[in-house]
C-alpha positions as CSV (number, residue, x, y, z in Angstrom):
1,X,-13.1,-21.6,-32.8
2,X,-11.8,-20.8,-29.0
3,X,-15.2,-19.9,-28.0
4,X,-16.8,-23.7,-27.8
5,X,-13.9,-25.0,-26.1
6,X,-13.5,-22.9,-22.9
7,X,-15.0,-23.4,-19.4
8,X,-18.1,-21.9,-18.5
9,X,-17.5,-19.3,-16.0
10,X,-19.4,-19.8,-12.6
11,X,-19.4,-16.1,-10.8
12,X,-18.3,-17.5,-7.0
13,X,-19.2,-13.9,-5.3
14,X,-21.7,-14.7,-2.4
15,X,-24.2,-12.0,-3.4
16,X,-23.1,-12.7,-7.7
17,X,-21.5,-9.3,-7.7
18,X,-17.9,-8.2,-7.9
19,X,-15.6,-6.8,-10.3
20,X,-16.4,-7.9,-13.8
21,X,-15.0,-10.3,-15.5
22,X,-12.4,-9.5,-18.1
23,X,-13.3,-11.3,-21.6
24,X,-12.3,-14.2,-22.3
25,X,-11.1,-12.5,-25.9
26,X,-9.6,-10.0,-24.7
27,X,-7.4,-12.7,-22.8
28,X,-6.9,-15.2,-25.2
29,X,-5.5,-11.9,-27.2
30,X,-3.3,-11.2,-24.7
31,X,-2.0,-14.5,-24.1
32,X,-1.3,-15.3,-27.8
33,X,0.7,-12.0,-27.5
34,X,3.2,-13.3,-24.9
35,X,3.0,-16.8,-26.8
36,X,4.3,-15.6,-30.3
37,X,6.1,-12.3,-28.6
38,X,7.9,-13.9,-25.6
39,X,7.9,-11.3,-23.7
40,X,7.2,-11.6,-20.2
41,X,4.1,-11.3,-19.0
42,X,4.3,-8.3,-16.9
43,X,4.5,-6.7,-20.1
44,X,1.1,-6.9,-20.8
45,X,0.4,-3.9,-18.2
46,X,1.8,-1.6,-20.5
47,X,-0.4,-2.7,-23.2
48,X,-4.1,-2.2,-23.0
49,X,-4.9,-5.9,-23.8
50,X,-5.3,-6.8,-20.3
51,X,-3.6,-6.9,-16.6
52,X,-0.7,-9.5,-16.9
53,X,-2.1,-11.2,-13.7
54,X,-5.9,-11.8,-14.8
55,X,-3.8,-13.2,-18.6
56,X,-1.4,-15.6,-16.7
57,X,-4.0,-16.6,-13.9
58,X,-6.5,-17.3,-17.0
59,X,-3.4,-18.7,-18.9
60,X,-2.8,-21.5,-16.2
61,X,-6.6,-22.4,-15.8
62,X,-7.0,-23.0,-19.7
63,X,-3.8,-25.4,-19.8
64,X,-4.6,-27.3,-17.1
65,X,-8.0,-27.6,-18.7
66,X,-6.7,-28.6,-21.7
67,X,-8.1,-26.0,-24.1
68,X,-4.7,-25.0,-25.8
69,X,-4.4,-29.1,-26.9
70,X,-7.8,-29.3,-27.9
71,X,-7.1,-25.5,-29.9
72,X,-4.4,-27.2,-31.6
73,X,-6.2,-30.2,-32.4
74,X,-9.4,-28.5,-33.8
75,X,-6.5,-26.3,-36.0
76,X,-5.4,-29.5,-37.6
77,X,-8.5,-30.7,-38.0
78,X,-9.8,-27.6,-39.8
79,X,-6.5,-27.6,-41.7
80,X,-7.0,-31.1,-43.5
81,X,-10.2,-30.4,-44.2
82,X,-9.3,-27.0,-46.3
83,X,-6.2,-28.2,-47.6
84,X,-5.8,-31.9,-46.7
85,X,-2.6,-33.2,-44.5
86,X,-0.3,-36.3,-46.2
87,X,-0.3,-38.3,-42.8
88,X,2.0,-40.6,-44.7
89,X,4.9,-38.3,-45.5
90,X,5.2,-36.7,-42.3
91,X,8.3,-36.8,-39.9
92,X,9.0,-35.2,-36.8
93,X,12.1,-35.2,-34.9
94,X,13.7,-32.8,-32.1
95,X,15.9,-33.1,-28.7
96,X,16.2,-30.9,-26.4
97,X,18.8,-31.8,-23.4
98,X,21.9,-29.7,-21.9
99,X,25.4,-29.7,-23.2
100,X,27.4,-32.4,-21.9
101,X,29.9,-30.6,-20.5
102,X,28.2,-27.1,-19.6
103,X,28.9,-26.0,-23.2
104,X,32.6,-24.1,-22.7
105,X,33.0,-20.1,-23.7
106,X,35.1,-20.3,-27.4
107,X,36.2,-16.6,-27.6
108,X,38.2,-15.2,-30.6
109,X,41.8,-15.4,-30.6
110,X,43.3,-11.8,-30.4
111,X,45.3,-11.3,-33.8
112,X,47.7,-9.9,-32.3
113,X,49.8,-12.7,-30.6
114,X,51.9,-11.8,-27.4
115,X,49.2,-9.9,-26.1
116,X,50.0,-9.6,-22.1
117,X,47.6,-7.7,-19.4
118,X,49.3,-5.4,-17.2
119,X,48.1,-3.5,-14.6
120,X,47.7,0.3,-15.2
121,X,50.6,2.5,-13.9
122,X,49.9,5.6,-12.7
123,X,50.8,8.4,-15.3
124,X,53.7,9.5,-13.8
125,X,55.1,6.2,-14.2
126,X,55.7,5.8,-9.9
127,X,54.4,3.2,-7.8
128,X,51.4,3.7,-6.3
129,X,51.2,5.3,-2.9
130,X,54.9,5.0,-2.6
131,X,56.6,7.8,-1.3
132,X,58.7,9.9,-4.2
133,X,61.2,11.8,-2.1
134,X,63.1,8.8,-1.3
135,X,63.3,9.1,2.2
136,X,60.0,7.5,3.6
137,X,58.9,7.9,7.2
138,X,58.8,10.9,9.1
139,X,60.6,13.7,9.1
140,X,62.2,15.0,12.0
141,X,63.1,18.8,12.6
């Protein structure tokens, strides 16, 4: 089904070598992988699908070509043909747009009320870097 609608791959080497291509399977694979995984796609290195660069650079050709639209749309059409869509009972609604205020932190109340922060004292209970003796400065002889 993917097969008809891709591009047809001109080699652009001036002498028609080079490294060889990766298939377009094994990309389409690999991008479907970070589609329904969403992982990222430098991920894909430590699977043996395919380098996450050759997926993404493939990824971003194919979408600007449209071939993920006219995937979908060949889906559908395959889809009411097997089972039949009711295009009269179908709805579709959906919004995606920021909190109007930024969405403010709601943590859980402590249960036990009163609750205060101190700092830590040290353990012998003394101030910190204060001088114990009671004297302070130097001592003279």
């Amino acid at each position: 089904m993917l097969q008809p609608l891709l591009l047809v791959h001109v080699n652009t080497h001036r002498f028609g070598g080079g490294r060889p291509r990766v298939p377009d399977r094994t990309c389409a694979d690999a991008i479907f992988y970070v589609l329904r995984t969403g992982c990222q796609w430098q991920a894909l290195d430590q699977t043996e699908l395919c380098p996450h660069s050759t997926a993404h650079d493939r990824f971003q050709v194919w979408a600007e070509a449209g071939v993920f639209l006219k995937l979908w749309q060949a889906g559908v059409k395959q889809f009411d043909e097997l089972c039949g869509i009711d295009w009269d009972w179908l709805a579709m609604d959906g919004a995606m747009t920021k909190a109007p205020l930024g969405g403010g932190k709601y943590w859980a109340q402590s249960h036990r009320p009163g609750q205060v922060r101190r700092q830590v004292q040290p353990a012998d209970g003394g101030a910190r870097g204060a001088d114990r003796t009671g004297g302070g400065g130097r001592q003279s002889a």
